[in-house]
C-alpha positions as CSV (number, residue, x, y, z in Angstrom):
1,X,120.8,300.1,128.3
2,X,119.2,299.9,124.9
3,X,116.5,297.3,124.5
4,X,115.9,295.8,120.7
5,X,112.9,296.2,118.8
6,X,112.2,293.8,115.8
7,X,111.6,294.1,112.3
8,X,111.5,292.5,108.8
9,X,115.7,292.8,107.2
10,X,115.7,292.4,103.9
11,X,119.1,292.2,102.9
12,X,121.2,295.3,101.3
13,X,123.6,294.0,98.5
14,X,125.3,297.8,98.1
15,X,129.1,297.7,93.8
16,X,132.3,296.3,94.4
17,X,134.3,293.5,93.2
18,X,133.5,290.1,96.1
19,X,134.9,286.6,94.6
20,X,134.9,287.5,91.3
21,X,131.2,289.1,90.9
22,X,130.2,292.8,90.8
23,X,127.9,294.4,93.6
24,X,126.2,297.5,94.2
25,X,128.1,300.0,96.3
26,X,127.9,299.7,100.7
27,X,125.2,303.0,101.4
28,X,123.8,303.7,105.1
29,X,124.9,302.2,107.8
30,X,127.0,299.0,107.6
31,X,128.7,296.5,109.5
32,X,132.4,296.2,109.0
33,X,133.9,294.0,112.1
34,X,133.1,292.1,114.5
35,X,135.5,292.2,117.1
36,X,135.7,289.2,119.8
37,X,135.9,290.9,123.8
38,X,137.4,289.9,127.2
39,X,134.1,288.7,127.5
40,X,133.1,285.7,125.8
41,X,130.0,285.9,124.5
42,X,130.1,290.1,124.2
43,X,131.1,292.0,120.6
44,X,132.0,294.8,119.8
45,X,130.8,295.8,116.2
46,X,132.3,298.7,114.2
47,X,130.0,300.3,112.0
48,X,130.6,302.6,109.3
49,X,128.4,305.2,107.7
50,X,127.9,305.5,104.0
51,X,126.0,307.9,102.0
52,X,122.2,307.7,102.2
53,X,120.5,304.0,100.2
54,X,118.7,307.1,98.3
55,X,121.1,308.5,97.4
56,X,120.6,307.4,93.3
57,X,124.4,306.4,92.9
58,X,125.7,305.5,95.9
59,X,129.8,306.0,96.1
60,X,130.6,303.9,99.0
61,X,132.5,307.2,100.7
62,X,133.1,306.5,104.6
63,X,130.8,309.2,105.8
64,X,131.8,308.1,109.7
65,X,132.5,305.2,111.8
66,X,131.5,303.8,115.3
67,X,131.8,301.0,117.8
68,X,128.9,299.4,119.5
69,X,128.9,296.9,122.7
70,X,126.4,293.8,121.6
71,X,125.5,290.6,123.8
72,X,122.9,288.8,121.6
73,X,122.5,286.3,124.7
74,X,121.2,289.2,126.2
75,X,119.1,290.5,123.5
76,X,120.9,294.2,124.3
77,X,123.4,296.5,123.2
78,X,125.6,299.8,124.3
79,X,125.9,302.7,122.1
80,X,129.3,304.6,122.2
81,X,127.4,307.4,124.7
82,X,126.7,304.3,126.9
83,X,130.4,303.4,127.2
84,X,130.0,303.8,131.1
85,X,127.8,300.5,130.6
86,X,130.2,298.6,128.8
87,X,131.5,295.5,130.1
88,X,134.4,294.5,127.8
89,X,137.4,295.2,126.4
90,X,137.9,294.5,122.3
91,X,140.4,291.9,121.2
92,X,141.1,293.3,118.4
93,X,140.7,290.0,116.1
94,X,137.4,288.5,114.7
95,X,138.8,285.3,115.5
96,X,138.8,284.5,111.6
97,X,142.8,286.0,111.3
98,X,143.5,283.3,113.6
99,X,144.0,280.1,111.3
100,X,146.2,277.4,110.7
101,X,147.2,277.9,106.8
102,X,147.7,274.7,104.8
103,X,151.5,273.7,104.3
104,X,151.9,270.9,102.1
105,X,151.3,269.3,98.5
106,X,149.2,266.2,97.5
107,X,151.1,263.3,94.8
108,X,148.4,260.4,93.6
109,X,149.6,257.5,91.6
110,X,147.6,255.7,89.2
111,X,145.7,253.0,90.6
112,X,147.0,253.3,94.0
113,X,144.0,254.2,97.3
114,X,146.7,256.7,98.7
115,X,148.0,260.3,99.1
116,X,151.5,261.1,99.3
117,X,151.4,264.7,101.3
118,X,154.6,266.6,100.5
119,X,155.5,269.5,101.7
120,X,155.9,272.6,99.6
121,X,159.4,274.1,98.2
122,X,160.0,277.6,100.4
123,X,162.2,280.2,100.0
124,X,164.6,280.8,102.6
125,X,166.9,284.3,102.3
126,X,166.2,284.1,98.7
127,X,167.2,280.5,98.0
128,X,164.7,278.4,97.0
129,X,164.7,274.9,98.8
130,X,162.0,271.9,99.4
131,X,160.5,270.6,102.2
132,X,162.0,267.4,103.1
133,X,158.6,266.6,105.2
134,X,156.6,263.6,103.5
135,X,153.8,261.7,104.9
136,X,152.3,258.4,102.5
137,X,148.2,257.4,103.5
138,X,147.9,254.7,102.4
139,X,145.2,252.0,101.9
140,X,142.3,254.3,101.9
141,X,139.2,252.5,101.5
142,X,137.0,253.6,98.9
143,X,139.1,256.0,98.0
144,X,140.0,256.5,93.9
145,X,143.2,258.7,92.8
146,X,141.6,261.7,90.5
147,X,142.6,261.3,86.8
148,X,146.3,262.7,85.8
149,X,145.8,265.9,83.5
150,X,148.6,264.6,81.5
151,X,147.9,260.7,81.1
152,X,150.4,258.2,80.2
153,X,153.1,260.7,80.6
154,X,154.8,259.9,84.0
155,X,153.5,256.0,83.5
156,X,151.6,254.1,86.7
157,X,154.2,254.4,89.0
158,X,155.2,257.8,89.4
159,X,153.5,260.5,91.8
160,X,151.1,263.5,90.2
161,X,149.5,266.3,91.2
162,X,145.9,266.3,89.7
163,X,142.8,268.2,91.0
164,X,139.9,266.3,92.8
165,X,140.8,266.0,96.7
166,X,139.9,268.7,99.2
167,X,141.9,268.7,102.2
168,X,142.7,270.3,105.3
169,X,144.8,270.1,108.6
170,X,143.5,270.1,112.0
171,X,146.5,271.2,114.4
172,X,144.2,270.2,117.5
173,X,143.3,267.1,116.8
174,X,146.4,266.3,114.7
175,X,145.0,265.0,111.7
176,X,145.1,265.8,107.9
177,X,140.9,265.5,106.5
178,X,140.6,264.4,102.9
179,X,136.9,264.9,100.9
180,X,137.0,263.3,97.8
181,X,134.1,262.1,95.6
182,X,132.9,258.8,96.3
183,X,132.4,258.2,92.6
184,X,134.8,260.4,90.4
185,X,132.8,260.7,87.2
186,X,129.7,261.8,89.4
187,X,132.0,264.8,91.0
188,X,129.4,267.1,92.2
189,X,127.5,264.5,93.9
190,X,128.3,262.4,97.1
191,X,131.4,262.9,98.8
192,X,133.5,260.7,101.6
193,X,135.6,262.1,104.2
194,X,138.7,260.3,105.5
195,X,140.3,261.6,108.5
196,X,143.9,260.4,108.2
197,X,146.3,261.1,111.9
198,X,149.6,261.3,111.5
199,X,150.7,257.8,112.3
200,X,148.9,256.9,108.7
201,X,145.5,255.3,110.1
202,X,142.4,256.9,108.3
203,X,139.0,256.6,109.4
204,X,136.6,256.8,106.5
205,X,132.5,257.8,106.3
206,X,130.1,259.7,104.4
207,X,130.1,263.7,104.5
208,X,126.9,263.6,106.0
209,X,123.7,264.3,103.8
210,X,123.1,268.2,102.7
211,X,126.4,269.2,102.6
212,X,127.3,270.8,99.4
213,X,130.8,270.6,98.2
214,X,130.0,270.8,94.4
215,X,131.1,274.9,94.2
216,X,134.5,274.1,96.5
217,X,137.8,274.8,94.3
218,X,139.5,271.7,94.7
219,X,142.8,273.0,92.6
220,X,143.3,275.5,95.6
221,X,144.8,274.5,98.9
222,X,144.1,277.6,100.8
223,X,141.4,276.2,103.3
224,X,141.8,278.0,106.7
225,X,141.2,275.9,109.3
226,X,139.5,277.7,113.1
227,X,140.1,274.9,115.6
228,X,138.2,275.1,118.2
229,X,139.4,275.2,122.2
230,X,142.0,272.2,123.4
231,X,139.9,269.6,125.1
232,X,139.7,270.0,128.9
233,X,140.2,266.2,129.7
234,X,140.7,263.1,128.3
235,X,137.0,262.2,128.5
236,X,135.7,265.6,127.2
237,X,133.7,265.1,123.7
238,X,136.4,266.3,120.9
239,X,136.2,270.1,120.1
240,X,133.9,271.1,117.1
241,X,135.8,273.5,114.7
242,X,135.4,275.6,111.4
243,X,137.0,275.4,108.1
244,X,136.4,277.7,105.4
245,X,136.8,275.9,102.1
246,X,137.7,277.9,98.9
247,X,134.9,278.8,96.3
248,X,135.1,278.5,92.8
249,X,135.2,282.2,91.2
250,X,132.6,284.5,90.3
251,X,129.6,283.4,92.9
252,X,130.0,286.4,95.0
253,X,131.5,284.7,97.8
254,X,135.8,283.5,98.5
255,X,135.0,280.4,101.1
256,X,132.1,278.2,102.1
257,X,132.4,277.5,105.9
258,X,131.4,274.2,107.6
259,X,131.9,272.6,111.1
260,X,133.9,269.2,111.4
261,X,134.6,267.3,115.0
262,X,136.3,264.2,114.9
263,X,136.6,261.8,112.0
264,X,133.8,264.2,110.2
265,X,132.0,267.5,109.2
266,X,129.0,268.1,111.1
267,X,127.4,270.4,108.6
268,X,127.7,273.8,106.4
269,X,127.8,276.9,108.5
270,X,125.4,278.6,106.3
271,X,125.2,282.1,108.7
272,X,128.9,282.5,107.7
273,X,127.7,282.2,103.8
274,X,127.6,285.2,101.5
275,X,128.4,288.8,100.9
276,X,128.6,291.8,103.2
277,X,128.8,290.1,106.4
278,X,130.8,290.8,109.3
279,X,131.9,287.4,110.5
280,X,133.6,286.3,114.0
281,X,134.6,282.8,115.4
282,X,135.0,282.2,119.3
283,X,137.0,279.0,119.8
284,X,136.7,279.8,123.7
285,X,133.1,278.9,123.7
286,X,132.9,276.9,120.0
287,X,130.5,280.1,119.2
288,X,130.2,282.0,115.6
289,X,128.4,284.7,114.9
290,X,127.6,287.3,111.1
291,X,126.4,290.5,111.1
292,X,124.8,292.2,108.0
293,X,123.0,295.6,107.4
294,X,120.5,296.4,105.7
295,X,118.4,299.9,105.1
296,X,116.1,298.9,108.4
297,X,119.0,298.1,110.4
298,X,121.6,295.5,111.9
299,X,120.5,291.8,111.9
300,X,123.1,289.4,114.6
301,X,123.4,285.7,114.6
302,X,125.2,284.0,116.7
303,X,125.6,279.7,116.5
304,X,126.8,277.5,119.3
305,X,128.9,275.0,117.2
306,X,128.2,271.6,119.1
307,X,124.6,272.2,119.7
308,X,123.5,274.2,116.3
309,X,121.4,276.5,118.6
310,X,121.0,279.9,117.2
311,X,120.0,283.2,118.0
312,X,119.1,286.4,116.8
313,X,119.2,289.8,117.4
314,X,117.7,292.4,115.5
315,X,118.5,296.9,116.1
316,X,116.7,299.2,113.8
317,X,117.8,301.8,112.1
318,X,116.4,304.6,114.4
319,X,118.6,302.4,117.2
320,X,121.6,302.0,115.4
321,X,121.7,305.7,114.0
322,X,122.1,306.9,117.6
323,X,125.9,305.6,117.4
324,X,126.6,308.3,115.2
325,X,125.3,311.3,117.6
C-alpha cells in the first residue's frame, strides 16, 4: 500500500475552450474521471499523461492513461501494479451522468404571486406535439412575477415567459424549487426560495446568507438535479442533494453546484466549482468529492453533504508518476 506525502498544490490551469473562456492546454499528469466503486467511499481515478508543463507549448497530446484505487478516508491509494490490493470494482459513472433533467416551461402573469409550470412541446416520430401536463402555484408569498420583455403586448391577463426565476425539480422529495429575487430591481442581491410540492402548497424562506446566485443563467432551464438516497424511514431527516445550476457564459465554468434538503439550499458546494476538476457525487452515502492536478501532483477532496465535513488527500508527483511504470 502506498502511503501519501504532503505538499503545497498550486493549481495548473493548462488552452482550451471551458464555458466560453480560453485556457492554457492540460500538460503532465491530469485527472480525467472519477469513477464511483462497489465500495462506497473508494474511487477509482483515471489519469492521463500529457506532454511535460515544460514543455514551452504544450499540445494537450494523450501521452498515456492510467487507473488508480483511492480511499481519501483512508488517506491511501493503489497504483495499477498494486491491483492485487484493490478492493473495488469501478462503476463506471461519476455519479454526475446520473440526473434528473428539467421537463417543463414557466408562464407569469402580470401582477399575479404565481407560476404556471407547463410542460414543453416534444417531438414524437417527427410530429411535433405539446405537453398536456400543467401545474398553477399559486399565492406565493413575497413572490413578484419578473417584467414581460415585450410589455403591454399580451395585456395583464395572459401567461409569458420572461427571465428572472431559477428552478429545479426534486424527483425524491417531489417538489418543484423556485429562487427568485426578493426584490426584482436589486437582481443580484438577496434571493428567496419557495419549495412548491405538487399538490400546490409552497413553503417560502431566505436562501440562506453567502450563497451567490448573481452569475446563475436564469434564461436556461438546464439545472441537473443529483438527489440524494430515498430516506430509510419515515422519521429519517430528509436526504441532502446537489444541483448544478447553469452559469452565465464566459467565466470559465458551465454550472455552479450547491446542496438543498427540504424546503431549502444548505449552501454552495464550492469543491465542485471551477475548471479542470474531476468531479463525482455518491448519493449512497450523500458524499462528493473533485480532483485536480497540478505540476506537484493530485489534490482529493471529498465532502459529506449533511455534515460539511471535509477531507483531503494529497499524492505527489514522484507518487502518482509510478502509475505510468
Amino acid at each position: 500500500m502506498t502511503r501519501i506525502r504532503f505538499s503545497a498544490l498550486p493549481l495548473l490551469l493548462g488552452f482550451a475552450t471551458v464555458g466560453g473562456c480560453r485556457l492554457r492546454a492540460p500538460c503532465g499528469i491530469m485527472p480525467e474521471d472519477a469513477f464511483l466503486t462497489t465500495v462506497p467511499g473508494v474511487l477509482h481515478v483515471r489519469l492521463v499523461k500529457y506532454a511535460p508543463c515544460s514543455f514551452p507549448v504544450p499540445d494537450g497530446f494523450v501521452e498515456e492513461e492510467a487507473v488508480i484505487e483511492v480511499n481519501i478516508g483512508t488517506q491511501s491509494f493503489f497504483l495499477p501494479s498494486e491491483s492485487d490490493s484493490w478492493v473495488a470494482e469501478s462503476l463506471g459513472s461519476t455519479g454526475l451522468d446520473e440526473y434528473n433533467p428539467p421537463d417543463y416551461i414557466l408562464k407569469f402573469r402580470q401582477a399575479k404571486s404565481r407560476i404556471v409550470v407547463r410542460e414543453k412541446p416534444t417531438d414524437i416520430d417527427g410530429i411535433g406535439r405539446t405537453g398536456s401536463g400543467r401545474k398553477v402555484f399559486s399565492n406565493i408569498p413575497e413572490f413578484l412575477p419578473p417584467p414581460e420583455q415585450n410589455p403591454g403586448r399580451a395585456g395583464p391577463n395572459v401567461n409569458y415567459e420572461a427571465d428572472g426565476v431559477i428552478s429545479f425539480y426534486s424527483g425524491a422529495n417531489d417538489q418543484v424549487y423556485f429562487l427568485y429575487p426578493a426584490d426584482p430591481a436589486e437582481r443580484d442581491e438577496n434571493f428567496k426560495i419557495a419549495s412548491c410540492s405538487l399538490d400546490g402548497d409552497c413553503a417560502v424562506s431566505d436562501v440562506p446568507e453567502g450563497v451567490d446566485l448573481s452569475r446563475i443563467d436564469t434564461s436556461r432551464s438546464d439545472a441537473r438535479v443529483y438527489d440524494g438516497a430515498p430516506r430509510t424511514s419515515i422519521f429519517a431527516p430528509a436526504p441532502v442533494g446537489v444541483v448544478a445550476l447553469p452559469v452565465q457564459c464566459c467565466v470559465c465554468q458551465e454550472y455552479a453546484y450547491y446542496g438543498f434538503q427540504g424546503d431549502t439550499l444548505t449552501g454552495s458546494l464550492e469543491l465542485l466549482d471551477g475548471v479542470r476538476l474531476a468531479r463525482a457525487v455518491d448519493k449512497r452515502i450523500g458524499t462528493v468529492y473533485a480532483v485536480t492536478g497540478s505540476i506537484t501532483g493530485l489534490q482529493l477532496l471529498e465532502e459529506v453533504l449533511e455534515t460539511e465535513v471535509q477531507q483531503e488527500l494529497l499524492i505527489d508527483e514522484q507518487e502518482i508518476a509510478g502509475a505510468f511504470y
